[in-house]
N, C-alpha and C positions, 0 to 999 in steps of 0.2 A: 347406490354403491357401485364401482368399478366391478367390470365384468372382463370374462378372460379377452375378448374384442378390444379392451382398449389399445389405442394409436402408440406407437414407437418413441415417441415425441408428446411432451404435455407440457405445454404453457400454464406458467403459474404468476397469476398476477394478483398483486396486493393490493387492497381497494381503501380509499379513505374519502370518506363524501363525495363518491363517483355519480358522475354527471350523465346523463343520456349515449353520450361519447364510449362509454363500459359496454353498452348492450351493443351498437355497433359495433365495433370490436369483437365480442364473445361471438355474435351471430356470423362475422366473418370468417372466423377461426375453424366454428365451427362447421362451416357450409364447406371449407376447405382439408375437412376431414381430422382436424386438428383435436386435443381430449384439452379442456380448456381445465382446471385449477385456480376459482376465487378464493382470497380470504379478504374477509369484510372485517376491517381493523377498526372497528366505532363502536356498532351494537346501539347505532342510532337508529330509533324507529323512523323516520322520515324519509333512509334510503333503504329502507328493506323492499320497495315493491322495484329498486334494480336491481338488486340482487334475485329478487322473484322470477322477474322479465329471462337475468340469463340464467338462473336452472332449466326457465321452460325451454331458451334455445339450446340446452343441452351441456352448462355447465356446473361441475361439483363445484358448492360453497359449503367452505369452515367459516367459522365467525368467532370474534374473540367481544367478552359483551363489555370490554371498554376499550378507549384506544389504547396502542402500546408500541406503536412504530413501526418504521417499513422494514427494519432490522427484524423485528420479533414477526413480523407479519409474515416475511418470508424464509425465517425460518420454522413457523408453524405448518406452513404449505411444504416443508422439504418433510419434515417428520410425516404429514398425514401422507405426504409421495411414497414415503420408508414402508408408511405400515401396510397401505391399501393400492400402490404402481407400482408393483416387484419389480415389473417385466421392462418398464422404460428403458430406454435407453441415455438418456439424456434429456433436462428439464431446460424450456428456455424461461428466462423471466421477463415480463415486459411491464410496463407501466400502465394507471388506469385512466390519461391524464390526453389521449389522443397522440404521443409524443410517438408512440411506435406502431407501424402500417404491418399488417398482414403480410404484407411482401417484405418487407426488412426481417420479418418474424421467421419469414421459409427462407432468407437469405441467410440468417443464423444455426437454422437447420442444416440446410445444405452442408457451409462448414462443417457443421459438428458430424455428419459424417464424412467427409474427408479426414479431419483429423478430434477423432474420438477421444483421444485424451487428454486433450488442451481446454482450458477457460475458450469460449469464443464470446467476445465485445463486440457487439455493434455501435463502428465510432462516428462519432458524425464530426464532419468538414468544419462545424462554427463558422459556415458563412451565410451572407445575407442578412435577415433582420433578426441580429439574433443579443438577445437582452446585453445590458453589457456586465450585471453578474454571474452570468452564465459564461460568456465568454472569456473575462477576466479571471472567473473563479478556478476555471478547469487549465487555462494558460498555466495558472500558480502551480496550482496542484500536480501537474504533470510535471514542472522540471522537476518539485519537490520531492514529488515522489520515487523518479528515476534517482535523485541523490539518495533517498533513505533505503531503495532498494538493489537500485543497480536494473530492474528491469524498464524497459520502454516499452507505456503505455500511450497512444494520442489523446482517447477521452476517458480520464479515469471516471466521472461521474454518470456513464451511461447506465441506463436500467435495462437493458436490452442486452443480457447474456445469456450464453449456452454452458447448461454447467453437465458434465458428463454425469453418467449414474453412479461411477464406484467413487464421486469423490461428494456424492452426498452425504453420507455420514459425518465426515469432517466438515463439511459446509453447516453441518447444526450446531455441531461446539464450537464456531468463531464466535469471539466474543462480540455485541453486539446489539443496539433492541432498538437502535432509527438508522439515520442516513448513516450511520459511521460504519455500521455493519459492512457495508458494500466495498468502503476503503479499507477494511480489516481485511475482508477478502482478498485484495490485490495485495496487501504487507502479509499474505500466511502463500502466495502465488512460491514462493523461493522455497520454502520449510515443504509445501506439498508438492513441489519439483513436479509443479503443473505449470507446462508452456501456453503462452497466451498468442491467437492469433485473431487481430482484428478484419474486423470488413466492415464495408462504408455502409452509410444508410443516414436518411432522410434527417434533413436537421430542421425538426418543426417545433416552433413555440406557437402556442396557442394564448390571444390577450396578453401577449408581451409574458407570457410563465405565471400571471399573477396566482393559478392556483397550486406552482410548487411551494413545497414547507422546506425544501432544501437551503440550507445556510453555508455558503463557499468554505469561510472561517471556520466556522463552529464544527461543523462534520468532517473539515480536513484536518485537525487538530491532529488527529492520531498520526496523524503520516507529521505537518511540522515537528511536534515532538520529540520524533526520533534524532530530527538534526536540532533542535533544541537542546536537548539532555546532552549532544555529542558537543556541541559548543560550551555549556555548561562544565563537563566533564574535562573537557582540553582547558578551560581560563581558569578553574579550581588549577590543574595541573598545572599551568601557565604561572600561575602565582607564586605556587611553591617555588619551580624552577628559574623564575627570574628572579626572583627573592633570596636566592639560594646563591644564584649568578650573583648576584651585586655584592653579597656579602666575601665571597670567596675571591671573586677577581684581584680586589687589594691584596690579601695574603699571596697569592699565588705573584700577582703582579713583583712582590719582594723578592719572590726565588726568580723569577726572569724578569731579571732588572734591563738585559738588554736583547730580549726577548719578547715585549708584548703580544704580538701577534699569539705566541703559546699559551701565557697567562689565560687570554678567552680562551681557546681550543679546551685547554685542562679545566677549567671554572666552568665548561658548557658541558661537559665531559658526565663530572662530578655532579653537578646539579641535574643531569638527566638522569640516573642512575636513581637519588632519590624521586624526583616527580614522575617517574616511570614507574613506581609502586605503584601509586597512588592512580593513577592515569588507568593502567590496568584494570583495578577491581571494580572502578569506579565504570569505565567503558560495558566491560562482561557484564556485572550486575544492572546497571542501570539503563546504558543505552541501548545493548545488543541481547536483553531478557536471559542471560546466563546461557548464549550458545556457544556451543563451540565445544564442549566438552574439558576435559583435562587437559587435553595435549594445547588447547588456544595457549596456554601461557609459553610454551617451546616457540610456538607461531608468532606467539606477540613480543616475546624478548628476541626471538632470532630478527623482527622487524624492527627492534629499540634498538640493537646493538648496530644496524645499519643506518639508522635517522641518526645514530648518539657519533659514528664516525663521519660522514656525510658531514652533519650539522656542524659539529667540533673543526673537522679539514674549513670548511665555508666560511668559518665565524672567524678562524683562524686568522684567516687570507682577509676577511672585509677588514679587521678589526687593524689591519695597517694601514689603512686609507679613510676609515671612521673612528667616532669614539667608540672605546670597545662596548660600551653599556645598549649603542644603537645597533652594533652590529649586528648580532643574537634575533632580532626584530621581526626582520624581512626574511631572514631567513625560517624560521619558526612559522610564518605563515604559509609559504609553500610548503614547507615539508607539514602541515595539519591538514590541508588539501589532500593530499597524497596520500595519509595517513589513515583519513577517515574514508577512502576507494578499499584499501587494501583491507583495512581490516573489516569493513562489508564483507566484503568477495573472497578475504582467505582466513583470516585470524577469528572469526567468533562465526563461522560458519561449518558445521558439524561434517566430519571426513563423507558421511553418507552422501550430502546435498552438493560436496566439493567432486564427488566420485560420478554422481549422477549430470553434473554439469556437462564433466568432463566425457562422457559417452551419450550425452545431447546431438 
């Protein structure tokens, strides 16, 4: 059991059929003064005598007596941090998998005292021989990600972070129990108005990765998603509003018979006004988990009434030199680009995290 001596710093690493490569490691960490944190995610009898090897070099093991993921796994070793590492300072996590060096480990430290109340990633370059779903996987997920949140990450799937001490607590209620756990962390980075600051380190696959259980696809899902649902929600709304658009342009077309160009402006007008209900409750609830508060709907119509003018002047003017039913088109897809920055960064995000940005 931890005693009042423990290190400032404790490395917590998740173990799941760890290979001789754990004990090196543990023995490193801890020759370098380091308080080391296993949890053994199997409860297979076969790797109990590594786990053995590193109590003797001097690290605490929890164990969970079936698997349950690198999610649950490290969130089991933040709670046993909670109850029994009052005094830490900050917890890094590292892998069991040889992927992270000793010295990348005290490069993550370092940061984190420089800047104590940021996430710290250790990113790695992806160059050399480096798998090509590993590569491919983290390329995707990084722009994906920067769209669903607005922050810029280079490697979002590193295991090699510095997470401070006061934002433990909240690091155990991400939702979470494998790989997804880790990308849920970077999508609650903007809600815990915790700055992320990366630094390099060693970009090692060992046997080409064949013993990660990491799936590019499947454990980035949470972060697609987000612009998933937002596509989803804009071509529900799309429907209405162009449907709305075709039905109306005729009538209105009769009162400016030698006015087209008006006819669309009014018909684009009109029909945004209804698919802008819809667009609304449908964004807040669905894509953006209901933030933003009461005032998002001030936010969100003060940003319709400027897409509904913009749009209408545009559609106006194209619809003299196209058919009016095309013009609407091109224009609706820039302004859904623009649409979905803004209301990230200003309309479904709570005065608090708008306030805290802003004195960043």
């Amino acid at each position: 059991m931890p005693t009042e001596n423990d290190k400032r710093y404790l490395v917590l690493i998740p173990a799941y059929k760890p290979d001789e490569r754990l004990i090196t490691l543990t023995e490193a960490l801890v020759a370098r003064g380091l308080s080391v944190l296993l949890v053994d995610d199997g409860g297979q009898e076969r790797f109990l005598h590594i786990f053995a090897r590193c109590e003797q070099a001097g690290a605490h093991v929890v164990r969970h007596a079936v698997n349950m993921g690198k999610g649950r796994a490290l969130k089991t070793g933040l709670n046993e941090i909670l109850l029994h590492f009052a005094d830490v300072r900050g917890v890094v996590t590292a892998d069991a998998d040889g992927q992270h060096t000793p010295d990348d480990i005290e490069k993550v430290i370092a940061a984190m005292e420089e800047h104590p109340r940021a996430l710290v990633l250790g990113s790695r370059a992806f160059t050399g021989n480096v798998p090509f779903k590993s590569r491919a996987g983290n390329a995707i997920t990084r722009v994906v990600y920067h769209l669903a949140s607005g922050v810029r990450v280079y490697d979002t799937q590193t295991g090699l972070r510095g997470l401070p001490a006061d934002s433990l607590q909240a690091m155990v209620a991400i939702d979470g129990e494998r790989y997804e756990y880790e990308m849920n962390v970077l999508l609650k980075l903007r809600e815990m108005n915790m700055p992320v600051v990366e630094v390099p380190i060693q970009t090692i696959y060992i046997d080409d990765n064949k013993g990660s259980h990491f799936h590019p696809v499947r454990d980035a899902w949470r972060i697609y998603r987000v612009i998933l649902r937002f596509i989803f929600s804009s071509a529900a709304s799309f429907a209405i509003d162009y449907g709305l658009y075709l039905l109306l342009y005729p009538l209105f077309a009769r009162l400016f018979l030698a006015h087209p160009g008006w006819a669309a402006g009014v018909s684009y007008a009109a029909s945004r006004i209804v698919s802008s209900l819809v667009n609304y409750h449908l964004n807040k609830h669905t894509v953006f988990g209901g933030q933003g508060g009461h005032s998002a709907i001030a936010r969100y119509y003060a940003l319709a009434a400027v897409q509904l003018l913009v749009g209408a002047g545009l559609t106006s003017l194209l619809a003299r030199v196209v058919p009016a039913g095309l013009a609407k088109l091109p224009i609706d897809a820039c302004l859904f680009c623009i649409s979905f920055i803004i209301q990230r960064d200003f309309v479904f995000r709570s005065r608090h995290h708008r306030k805290a940005s802003r004195d960043a």
